[in-house]
C-alpha positions as CSV (number, residue, x, y, z in Angstrom):
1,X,60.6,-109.9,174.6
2,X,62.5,-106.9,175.0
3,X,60.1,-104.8,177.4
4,X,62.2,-101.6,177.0
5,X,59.7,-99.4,174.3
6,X,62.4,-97.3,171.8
7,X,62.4,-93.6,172.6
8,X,60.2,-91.2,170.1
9,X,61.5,-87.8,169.7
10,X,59.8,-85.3,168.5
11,X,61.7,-82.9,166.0
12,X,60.9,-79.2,164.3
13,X,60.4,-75.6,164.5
14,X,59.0,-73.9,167.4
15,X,55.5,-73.8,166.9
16,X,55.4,-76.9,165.0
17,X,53.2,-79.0,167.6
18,X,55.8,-80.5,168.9
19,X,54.4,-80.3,172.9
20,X,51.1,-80.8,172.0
21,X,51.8,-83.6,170.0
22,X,53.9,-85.2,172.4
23,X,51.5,-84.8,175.8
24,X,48.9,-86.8,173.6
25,X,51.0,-89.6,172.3
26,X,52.1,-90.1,175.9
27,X,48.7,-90.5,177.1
28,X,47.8,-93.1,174.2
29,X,51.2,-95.1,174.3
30,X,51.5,-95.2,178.1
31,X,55.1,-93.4,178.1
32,X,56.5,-90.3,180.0
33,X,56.5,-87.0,178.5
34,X,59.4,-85.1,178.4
35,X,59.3,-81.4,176.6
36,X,63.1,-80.5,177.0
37,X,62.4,-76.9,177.5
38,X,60.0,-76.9,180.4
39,X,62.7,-79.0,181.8
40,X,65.4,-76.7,181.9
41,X,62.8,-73.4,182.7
42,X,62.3,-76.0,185.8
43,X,65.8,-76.7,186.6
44,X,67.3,-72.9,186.1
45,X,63.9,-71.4,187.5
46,X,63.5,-69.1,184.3
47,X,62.1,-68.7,181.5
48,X,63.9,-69.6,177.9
49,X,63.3,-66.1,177.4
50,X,64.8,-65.2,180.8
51,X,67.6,-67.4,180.1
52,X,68.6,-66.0,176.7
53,X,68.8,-62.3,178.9
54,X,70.6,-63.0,181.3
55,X,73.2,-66.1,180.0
56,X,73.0,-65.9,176.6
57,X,71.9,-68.6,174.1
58,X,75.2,-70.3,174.0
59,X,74.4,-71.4,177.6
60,X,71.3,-71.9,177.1
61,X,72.6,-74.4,174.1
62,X,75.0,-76.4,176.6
63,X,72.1,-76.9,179.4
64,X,69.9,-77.8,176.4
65,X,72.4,-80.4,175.0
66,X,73.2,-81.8,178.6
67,X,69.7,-82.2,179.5
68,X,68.4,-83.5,176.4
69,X,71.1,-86.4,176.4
70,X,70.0,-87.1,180.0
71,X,66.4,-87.5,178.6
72,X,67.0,-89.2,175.7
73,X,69.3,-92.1,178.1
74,X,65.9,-92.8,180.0
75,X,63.5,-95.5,178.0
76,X,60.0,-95.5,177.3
77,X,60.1,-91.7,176.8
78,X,57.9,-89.0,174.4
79,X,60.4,-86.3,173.7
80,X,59.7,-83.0,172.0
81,X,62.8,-81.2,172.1
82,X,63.4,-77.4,172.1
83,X,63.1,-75.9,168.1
84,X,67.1,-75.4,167.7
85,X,68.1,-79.1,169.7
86,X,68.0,-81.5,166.8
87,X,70.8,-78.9,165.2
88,X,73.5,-80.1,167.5
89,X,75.4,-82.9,166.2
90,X,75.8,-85.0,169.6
91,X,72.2,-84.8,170.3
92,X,71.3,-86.5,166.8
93,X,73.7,-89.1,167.6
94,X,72.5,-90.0,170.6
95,X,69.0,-90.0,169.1
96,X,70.2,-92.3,166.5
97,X,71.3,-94.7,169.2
98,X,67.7,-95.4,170.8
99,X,65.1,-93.6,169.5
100,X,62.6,-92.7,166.7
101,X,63.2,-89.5,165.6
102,X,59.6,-87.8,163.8
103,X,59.9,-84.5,162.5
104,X,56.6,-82.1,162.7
105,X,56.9,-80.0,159.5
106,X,54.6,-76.8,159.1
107,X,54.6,-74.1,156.4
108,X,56.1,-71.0,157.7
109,X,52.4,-68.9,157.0
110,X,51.2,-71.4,159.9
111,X,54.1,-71.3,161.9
112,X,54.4,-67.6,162.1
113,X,50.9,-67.7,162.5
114,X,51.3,-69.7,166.4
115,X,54.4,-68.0,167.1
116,X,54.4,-64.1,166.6
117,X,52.6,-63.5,169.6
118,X,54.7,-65.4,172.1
119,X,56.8,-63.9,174.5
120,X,58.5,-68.0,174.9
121,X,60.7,-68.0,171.8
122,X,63.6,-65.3,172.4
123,X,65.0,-65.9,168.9
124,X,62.0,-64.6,167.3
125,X,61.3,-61.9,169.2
126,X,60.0,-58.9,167.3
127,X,60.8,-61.1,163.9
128,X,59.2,-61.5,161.1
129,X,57.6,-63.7,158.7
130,X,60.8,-63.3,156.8
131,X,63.5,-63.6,159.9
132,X,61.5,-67.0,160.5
133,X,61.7,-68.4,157.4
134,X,65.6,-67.8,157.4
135,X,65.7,-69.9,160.3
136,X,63.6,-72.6,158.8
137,X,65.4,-72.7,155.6
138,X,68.4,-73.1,158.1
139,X,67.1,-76.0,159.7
140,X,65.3,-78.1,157.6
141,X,68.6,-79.7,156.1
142,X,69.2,-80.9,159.4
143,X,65.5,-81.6,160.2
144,X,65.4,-83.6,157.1
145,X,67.8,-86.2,158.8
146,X,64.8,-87.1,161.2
147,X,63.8,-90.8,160.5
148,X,60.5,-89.7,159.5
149,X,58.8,-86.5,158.3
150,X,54.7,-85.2,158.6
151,X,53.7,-82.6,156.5
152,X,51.3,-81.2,158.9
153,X,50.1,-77.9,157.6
154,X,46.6,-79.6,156.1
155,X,46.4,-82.1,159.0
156,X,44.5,-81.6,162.3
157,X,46.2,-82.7,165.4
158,X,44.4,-86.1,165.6
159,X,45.3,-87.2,162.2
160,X,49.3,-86.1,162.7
161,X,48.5,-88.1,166.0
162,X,47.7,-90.8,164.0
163,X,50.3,-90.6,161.7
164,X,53.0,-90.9,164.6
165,X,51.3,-94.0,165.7
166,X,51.7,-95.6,162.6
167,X,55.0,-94.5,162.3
168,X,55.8,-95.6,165.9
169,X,53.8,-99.0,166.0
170,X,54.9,-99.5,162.4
């Protein structure tokens, strides 16, 4: 029996859960967590924010894709990647290769909801409701090519939780 557990990446928005999500299911399946993001703020010693200042978000795009693809080459791994990652074409490739890709939807009321107040997501910095729904609408083509969707705007975090276990184990 293969012992090697596929990848699952988790896919969506910023705000969608995707962390949250991901530190739980790593604790239930026995796998490493990775959130992408907190590993480059780790690596470059800065913020996303601070990183979108001072190198601009086309660098913060390359360090995203090479560390991502790093990640995702690793086994037995939870993955929530940054809101914008799944977008790049060579990062959904080498999802496709060994990994289950889930992706978190929310309704933007909720989404704007978790993320107006923070000071983490540069690309939504004094935005609006409106700015973030462009975004979304955007995205979700691309989200949409996720191997699996959750609708989780009337779930609570146990029972999208759940729902990735099934989808996972499944």
């Amino acid at each position: 029996m293969n012992t090697l557990k596929k990848n699952l990446v988790l896919t969506g928005m910023m705000g969608s859960g995707k962390t949250t999500i991901g530190k739980s299911l790593s604790q239930k399946l026995n796998m490493h967590f990775a959130d992408v993001d907190a590993v480059i703020e780790k690596k470059l010693g800065l913020s996303i924010s601070e990183i979108f200042q001072q190198r601009g978000e086309k660098a913060f795009r390359e360090e995203e894709e090479e560390e991502t693809k790093k990640t995702i080459k690793k086994s037995n791994m939870i993955i929530a990647l940054g809101g914008g990652a799944f977008v790049n074409e060579g990062i959904r490739h080498e999802i496709k290769k060994n990994s289950i890709s889930v992706w978190l939807d929310l309704d933007i009321k909720m989404l704007y909801k978790r993320v107006k107040e923070s000071k983490k997501r540069p690309l939504l910095k004094n935005s609006s409701e409106k700015e973030l729904k462009k975004i979304y609408n955007e995205r979700k083509k691309i989200y949409s090519l996720a191997d699996f969707k959750i609708q989780c705007s009337s779930k609570n975090k146990e029972q999208i939780i759940s729902e990735v276990l099934k989808i996972y184990e499944g």
